[in-house]
N, C-alpha and C positions, 0 to 999 in steps of 0.2 A: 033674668035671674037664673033659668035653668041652663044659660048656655056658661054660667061662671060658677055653676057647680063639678065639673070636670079640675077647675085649676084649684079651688079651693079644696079636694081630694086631693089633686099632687103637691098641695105647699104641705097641707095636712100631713100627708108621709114622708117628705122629705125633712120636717121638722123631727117626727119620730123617729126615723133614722138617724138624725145628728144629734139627737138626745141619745140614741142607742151608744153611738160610737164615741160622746163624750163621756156618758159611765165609765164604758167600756177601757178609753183612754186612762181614767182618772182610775177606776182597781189598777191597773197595769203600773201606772205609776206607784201608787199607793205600795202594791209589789214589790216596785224593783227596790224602795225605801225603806221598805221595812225589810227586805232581804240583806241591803246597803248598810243599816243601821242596825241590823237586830244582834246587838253583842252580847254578851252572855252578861258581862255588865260591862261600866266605864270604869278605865282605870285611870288612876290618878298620879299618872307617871309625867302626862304634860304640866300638870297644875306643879310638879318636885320639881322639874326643870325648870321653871319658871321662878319659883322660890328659888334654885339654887343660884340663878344668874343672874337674878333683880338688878344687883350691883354691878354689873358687868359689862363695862360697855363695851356697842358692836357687836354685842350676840341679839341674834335675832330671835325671840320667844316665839314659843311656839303659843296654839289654841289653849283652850284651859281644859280640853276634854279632848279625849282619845280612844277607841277601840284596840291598840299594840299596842305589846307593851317598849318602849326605849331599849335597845340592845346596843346600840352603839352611837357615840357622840365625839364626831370627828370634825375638831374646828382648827386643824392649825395654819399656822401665818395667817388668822383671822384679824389683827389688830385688835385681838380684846384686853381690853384695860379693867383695872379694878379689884375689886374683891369676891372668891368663890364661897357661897356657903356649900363648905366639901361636905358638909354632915348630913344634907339635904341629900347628897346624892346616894347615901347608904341605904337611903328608902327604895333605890331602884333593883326592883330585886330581879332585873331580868338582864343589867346592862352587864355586857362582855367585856364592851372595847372603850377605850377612854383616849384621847388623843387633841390635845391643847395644847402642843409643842409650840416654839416660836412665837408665843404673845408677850403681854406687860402683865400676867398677871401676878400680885402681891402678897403678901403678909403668909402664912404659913399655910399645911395643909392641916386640917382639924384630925385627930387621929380616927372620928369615929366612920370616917369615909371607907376605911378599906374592912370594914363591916357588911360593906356591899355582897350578897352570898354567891353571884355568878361570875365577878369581876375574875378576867382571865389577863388581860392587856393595859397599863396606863402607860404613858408617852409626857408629862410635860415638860418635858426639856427645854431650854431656853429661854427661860421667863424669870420673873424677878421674885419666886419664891424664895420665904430666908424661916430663922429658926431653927428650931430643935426638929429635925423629921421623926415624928412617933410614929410605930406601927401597931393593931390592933391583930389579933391574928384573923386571917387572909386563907383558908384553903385550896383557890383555884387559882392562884395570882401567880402567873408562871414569868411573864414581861414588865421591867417594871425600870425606866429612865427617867433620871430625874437631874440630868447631866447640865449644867452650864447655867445655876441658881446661886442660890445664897444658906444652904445650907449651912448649919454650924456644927451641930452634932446628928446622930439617926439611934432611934432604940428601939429595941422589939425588933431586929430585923430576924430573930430565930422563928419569929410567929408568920414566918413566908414560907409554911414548908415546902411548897410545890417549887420556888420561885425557880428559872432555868437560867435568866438573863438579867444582868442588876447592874446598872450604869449609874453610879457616883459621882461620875468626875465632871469636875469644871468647880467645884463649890470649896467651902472651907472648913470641913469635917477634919477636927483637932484629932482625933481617934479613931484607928479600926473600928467598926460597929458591934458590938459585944455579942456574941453570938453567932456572926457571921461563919465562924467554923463549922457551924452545926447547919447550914444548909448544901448538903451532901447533893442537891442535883442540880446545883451551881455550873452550867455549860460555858456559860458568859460573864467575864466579870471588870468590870473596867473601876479603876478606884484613883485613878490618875489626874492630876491636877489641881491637888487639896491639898490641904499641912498636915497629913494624917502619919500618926507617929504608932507603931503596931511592932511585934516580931515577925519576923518571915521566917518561916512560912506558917509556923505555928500559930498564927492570930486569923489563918484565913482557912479556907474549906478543900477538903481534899486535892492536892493537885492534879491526882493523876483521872478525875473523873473532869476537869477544865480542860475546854478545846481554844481560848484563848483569856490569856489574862494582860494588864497593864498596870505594873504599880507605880510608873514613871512619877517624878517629879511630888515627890513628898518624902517622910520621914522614917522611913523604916530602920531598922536595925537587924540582925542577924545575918545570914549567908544564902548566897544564890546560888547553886551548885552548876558545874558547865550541863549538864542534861537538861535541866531549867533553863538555862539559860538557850539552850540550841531548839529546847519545843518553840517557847513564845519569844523568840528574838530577842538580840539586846537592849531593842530601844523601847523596849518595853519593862525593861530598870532605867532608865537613864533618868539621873540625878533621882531616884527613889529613897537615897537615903543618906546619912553622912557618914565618915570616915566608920561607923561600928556598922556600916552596914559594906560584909565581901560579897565581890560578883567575882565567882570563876568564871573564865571564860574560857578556859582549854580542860580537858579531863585528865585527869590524873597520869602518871606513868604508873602501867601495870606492876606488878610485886614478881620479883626473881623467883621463878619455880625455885625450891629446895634440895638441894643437889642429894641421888640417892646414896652413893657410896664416899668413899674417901679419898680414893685416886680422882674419881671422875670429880668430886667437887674441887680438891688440886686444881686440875686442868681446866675448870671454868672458872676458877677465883683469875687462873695466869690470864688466859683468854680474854674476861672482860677487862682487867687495870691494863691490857696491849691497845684494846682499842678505844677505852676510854684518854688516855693516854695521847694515844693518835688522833682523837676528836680534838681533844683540847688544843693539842698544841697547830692542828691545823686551822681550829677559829682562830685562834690570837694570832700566826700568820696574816689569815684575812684581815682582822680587824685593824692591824697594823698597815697592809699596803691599803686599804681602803682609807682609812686616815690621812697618809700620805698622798695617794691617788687624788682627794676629794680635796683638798688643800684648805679645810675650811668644818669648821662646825659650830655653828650660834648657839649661843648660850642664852637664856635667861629666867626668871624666874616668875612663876604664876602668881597669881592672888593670894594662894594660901603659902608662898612663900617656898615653893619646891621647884628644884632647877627642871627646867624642861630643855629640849634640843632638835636642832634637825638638821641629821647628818648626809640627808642624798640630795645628790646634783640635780633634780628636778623635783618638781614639786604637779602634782594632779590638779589642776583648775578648772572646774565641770568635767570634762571628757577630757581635756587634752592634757599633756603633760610639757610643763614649761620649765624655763632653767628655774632655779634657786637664788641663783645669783642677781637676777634681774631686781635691782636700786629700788628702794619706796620713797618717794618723795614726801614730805611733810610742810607741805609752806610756809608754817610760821616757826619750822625748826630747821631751816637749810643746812646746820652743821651734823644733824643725825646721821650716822651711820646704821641704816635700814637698810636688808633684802627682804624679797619674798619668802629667804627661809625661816625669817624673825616672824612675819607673819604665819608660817606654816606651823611654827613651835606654839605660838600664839593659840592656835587655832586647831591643834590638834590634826594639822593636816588638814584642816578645812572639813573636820567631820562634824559627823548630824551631830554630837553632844555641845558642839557652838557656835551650831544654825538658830538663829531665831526664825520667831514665826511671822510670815510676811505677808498676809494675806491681799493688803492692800496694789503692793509696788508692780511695778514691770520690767523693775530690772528681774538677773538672776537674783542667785539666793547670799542672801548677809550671813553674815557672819558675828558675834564678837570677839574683840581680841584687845588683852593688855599689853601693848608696848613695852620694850626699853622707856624709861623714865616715867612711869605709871603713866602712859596715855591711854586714857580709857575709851575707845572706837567699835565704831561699826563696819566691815569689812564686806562692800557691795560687789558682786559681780557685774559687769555692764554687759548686758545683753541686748542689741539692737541699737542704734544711732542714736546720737547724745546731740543736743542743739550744739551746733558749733563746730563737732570734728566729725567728719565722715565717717566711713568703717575703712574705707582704704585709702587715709591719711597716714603718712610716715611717721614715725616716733615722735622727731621733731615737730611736726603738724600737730597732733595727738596731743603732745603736752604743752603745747600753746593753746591749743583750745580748751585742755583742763584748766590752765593757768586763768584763760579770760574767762571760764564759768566760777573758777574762784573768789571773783571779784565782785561776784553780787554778794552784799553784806548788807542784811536786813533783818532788825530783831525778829524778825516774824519767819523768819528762813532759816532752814537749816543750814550752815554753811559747809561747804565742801574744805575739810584739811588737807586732804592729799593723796596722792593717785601712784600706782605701781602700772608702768606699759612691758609685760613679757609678752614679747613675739605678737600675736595677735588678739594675745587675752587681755584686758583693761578691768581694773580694777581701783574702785574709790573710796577715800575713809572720809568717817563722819564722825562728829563727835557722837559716842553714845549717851540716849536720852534714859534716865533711871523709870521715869513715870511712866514711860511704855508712850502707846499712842492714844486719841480720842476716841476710838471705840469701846479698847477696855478700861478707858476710865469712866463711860457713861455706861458701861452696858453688864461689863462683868463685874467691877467692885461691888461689895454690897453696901445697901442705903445703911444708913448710919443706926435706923433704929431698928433693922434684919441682926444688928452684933453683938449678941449676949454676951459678954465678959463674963457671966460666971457661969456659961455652960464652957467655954473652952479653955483648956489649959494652955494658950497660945499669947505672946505678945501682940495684942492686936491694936497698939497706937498708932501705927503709920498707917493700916490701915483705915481705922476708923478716921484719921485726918484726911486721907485721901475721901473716903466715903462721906465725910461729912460738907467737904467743896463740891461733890456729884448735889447735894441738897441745895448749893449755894448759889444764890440766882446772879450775886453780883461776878462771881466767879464765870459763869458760864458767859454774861455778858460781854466780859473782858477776851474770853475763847471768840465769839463771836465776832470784836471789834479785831481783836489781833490779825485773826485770816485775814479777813478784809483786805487788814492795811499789807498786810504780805501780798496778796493775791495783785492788789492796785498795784505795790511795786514792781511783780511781774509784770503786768500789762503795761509797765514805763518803758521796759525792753533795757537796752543796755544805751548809755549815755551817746546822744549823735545819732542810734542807728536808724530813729524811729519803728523798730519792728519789734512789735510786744513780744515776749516770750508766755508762751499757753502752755498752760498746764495739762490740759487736757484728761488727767483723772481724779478730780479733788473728790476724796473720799475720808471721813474718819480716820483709817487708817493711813492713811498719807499725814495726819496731820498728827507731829510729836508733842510733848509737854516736857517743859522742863521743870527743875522742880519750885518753880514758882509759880507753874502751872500757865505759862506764858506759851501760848502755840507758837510750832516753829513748821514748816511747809515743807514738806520732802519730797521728790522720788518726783521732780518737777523741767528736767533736763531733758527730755526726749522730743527726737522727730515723733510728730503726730501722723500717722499712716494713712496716706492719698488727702492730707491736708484740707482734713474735715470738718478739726477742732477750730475756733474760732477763739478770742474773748469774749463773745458773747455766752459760748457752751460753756467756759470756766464760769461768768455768772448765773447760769442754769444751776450748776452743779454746788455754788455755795448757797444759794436757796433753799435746796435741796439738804443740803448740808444744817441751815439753820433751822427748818421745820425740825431736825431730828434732836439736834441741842435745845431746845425749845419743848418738845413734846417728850421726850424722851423714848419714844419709838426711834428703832432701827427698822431694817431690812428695806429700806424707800423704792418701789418703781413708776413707773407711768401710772397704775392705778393709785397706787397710795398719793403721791401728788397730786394729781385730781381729785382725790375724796378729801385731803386737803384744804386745796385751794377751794372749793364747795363752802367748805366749813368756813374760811377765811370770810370768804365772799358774802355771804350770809351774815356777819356777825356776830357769829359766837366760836370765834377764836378759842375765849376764856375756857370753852367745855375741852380742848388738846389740849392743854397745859401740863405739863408734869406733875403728877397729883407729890411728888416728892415734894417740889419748891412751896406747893401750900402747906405741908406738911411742918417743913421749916419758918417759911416765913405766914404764920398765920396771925402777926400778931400787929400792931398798928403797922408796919410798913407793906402790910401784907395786899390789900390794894393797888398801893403803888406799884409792886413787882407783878403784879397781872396787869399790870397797864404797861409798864414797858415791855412783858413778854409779848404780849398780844401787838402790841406796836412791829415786834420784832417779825414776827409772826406775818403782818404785813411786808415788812420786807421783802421775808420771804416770797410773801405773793409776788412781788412786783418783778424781782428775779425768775421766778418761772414761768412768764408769760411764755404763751404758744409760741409767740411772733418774735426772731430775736429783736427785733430793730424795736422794739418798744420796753426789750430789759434796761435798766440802768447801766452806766460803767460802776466800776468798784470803786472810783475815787467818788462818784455821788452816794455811793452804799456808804461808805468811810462818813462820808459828813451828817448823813441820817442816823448811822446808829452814835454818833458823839450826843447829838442832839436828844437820843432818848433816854440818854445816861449820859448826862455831864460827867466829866472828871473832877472830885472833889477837888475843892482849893486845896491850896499849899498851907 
């Protein structure tokens, strides 16, 4: 016993020791958590965020307790869908910055959100806000875009005193925003792209304190002076308003000093009618041998019925400078007598006022242009190799090759009319489509029930007809089957040859609407570069294509396809859905249309496989999607 008295003193201390050092441990911690956690209190900024995105989906909520308070809340190209409660977010009395650009969010903004008292910055541009935009007044609110929505009308925007930068455009504001004069530190103003009908410049905020303005494409009236027009460029009027609205675009001639005596005013009355005189009769000289010289001048008249012309022997096509005389061929009208300078009259010389906006294609830049015999066209620049003619194929080569791409004739295809070859510039007409393309008709019309009819003073039946097929499932279905069957006829190639013809960019904007809203395929005639494209990447790409018609999200890449396909895979398809088509079809057929969506939906999956050899061809896509919507009988 006394020889195990020794050990039983050192278990003895070493016990006390680890008792010491776990106290010791446990204050420490105790410590660093109550140093961790000791907040003066909790604020209830995460529990308002929570409330304000309940509905929202794809935002990811935060804890229900916080020590900071939210200063900034930056979710864009999040894919979030739904509905914001904005009045929740007036509670945050600490948030700065606000930034939700590029999602699906819906229905209006609550006016008591810009109550918020530190709010400096919001951004939600690109989403599918509609309504009346109220404002509440706002003291720090210097940034504020709300560009490329569904806006109808905006009030209270005087109560933005501070505001510096205020982006409008994209939406369909019937009216300057009443008040708007009265925001004197106006730096930035963009109001371009709406039907907004105002006086210029009196309906807007001082000009000379604006370092850039756009009042393009809407309804103004009054006068553009050239100093206006020389600060912020001209295409920052272009088509801003109708015939009551003038744009000078040269400055004035100075005023004749005042002659001091009566000899000397004599001698400058003789002076100026000598060389006035001499000016005149040496233009009509010119304009006489230039007439003669030029052998030639086209004649014809615009839309609104006024002669236009184009008098010089070449004509500017991208950078180079081509004849005028060079023939437009029109294939189904071989007896036209068409040049290039019909098209230049056309077209203004091929200036930006009758560029459309191309965002999709790969040629150059289009054009529109009304023909002799009201042909109504698209005017493409061909840039880079066209399937079938090389770039250094001879005239004759060139337009046998237009010839053989003319011959694909497929309701589902846009067909090629006819083609001008000047020297090495090539150029194609199309019929022009009115309903524009597939992107803005899923992404910028507004939903049918974003259109107040008695907030705007605007004819808004085509649109709202348009807006109300963006709702319509069987419509979209028919977009769906249409591609398809275009895309399968491409992949038939051309009759004998066996070589598919590939698309190689099927995007929304490649794909037109006619106004029966029947997709037509464009901008589908190129070499594919180091022939990379397959048929199988043209089935990647209308998958791809169908999730977006289907969900009604845009902007698709590798991530969003894969959180997708997640979703698909899983089962609950029905949670993508376009919450619009339940919106419309909620009523007995409203099941059925989330069962063919979601059918579709799989489609889509089946076309984005990782692996090409396991996608579908598009003549099996074709017989699947008949099958999920039959064609009513006869």
């Amino acid at each position: 016993m006394a020889s195990l008295m020794p050990y039983r003193r050192r278990v003895r201390s070493l016990l006390s020791l680890l008792l010491q050092v776990i106290v010791a441990a446990s204050a420490t911690a105790s410590s660093l958590y109550n140093r961790s956690s000791n907040c003066t209190r909790l604020l209830p900024d995460a529990e308002i965020v929570r409330n304000a995105f309940l509905r929202v989906g794809n935002f990811p909520l935060p804890r229900r307790s916080a020590c900071h308070p939210v200063r900034r809340l930056r979710f864009p190209s999040s894919n979030l869908t739904g509905v914001l409660r904005w009045e929740e977010l007036a509670n945050l009395s600490s948030l700065l910055t606000l930034d939700l650009s590029g999602n699906s969010l819906q229905r209006d903004i609550h006016a008591a959100f810009w109550r918020a008292p530190s709010l400096r910055a919001v951004d939600v541009s690109g989403n599918r806000l509609g309504g009346a935009l109220r404002f509440e007044p706002s003291a720090r609110l210097s940034l504020l875009n709300v560009s490329g929505n569904r806006f109808t009308s905006v009030d209270g925007v005087d109560m933005l005193a501070a505001l510096e930068n205020l982006d409008l455009s994209g939406n369909i504001v019937a009216a300057v925003p009443e008040g708007l004069l009265r925001l004197t530190r106006i730096r930035r103003l963009d109001l371009s792209g709406n039907m907004m009908a105002g006086l210029f410049p009196d309906d807007l905020p001082p000009l000379d304190g604006i370092d850039f303005l756009n009042i393009s494409h809407n309804r103004f009236s009054g006068k553009v002076d050239a100093h206006t027009v020389r600060k912020f460029g001209l295409s920052a009027f272009s088509q801003a308003g109708n015939a009551s609205l003038f744009i000078e675009e040269t400055e004035p001639a100075p005023a004749l000093a005042p002659p001091t005596s009566g000899r000397k005013k004599h001698r400058r009355v003789v002076l100026i009618v000598v060389v006035v005189c001499t000016v005149v009769a040496v233009a009509a000289l010119v304009i006489f041998a230039g007439c003669v010289v030029c052998g030639f001048r086209r004649r014809k008249k615009d839309k609104d019925g006024k002669t236009v012309s184009w008098a010089e022997e070449e004509v500017v096509v991208g950078a180079v400078k081509v004849a005028a005389t060079a023939p437009v061929v029109v294939l189904e009208r071989p007896l036209m007598d068409l040049t290039l300078a019909d098209v230049a009259a056309a077209t203004s010389g091929f200036g930006r006022e009758s560029q459309l906006a191309d965002v999709g294609g790969r040629s150059g830049a289009a054009y529109r242009a009304v023909l002799p015999g009201d042909l109504d066209v698209v005017v493409r620049v061909v840039e880079g190799g066209v399937s079938g003619v090389e770039e250094d194929d001879d005239a004759a080569a060139t337009a046998a090759g237009f010839r053989e791409l003319a011959r694909l004739r497929h309701p589902n295809i846009l067909p090629l009319l006819g083609y001008c070859i000047a020297g090495k510039e090539k150029l194609l007409l199309y019929e022009y489509m009115e309903k524009g393309d597939l992107h803005r008709w899923l992404h910028e019309l507004p939903a049918g029930s974003m259109v107040d009819a008695q907030e705007t003073s605007i004819d808004t039946s085509d649109v709202k007809e348009d807006s109300q097929s963006v709702c319509d499932w069987p419509a979209r279905h028919r977009m769906i089957l249409g591609i398809a069957r275009g895309l399968a006829f491409l992949h038939q190639g051309w009759a004998g040859s066996g070589r598919p013809i590939v698309h190689g960019h099927l995007v929304p904007t490649n794909v037109l609407l006619g106004n029966d809203l029947e997709p037509r395929i464009s901008d589908f005639m190129h070499h594919v570069a180091g022939g990379n494209e397959t048929p199988e990447s043209d089935v990647y790409s209308f998958g791809v294509l169908v999730f977006e018609l289907v969900t009604g999200q845009s902007k698709w890449d590798e991530a969003t396809v894969t959180w997708a396909r997640g979703v698909i895979r899983n089962k609950k398809g029905e949670n993508i859905v376009d919450a619009r088509l339940r919106e419309v079809d909620a009523g007995a057929a409203g099941p059925e249309v989330e069962r063919e969506a979601v059918e579709c939906l799989q489609v889509g999956f089946l076309c984005t496989a990782p692996t090409p050899q396991k996608r579908p061809t598009m003549q099996q896509v074709v017989g699947v999607l008949k099958d999920i919507r039959p064609a009513p009988a006869d």
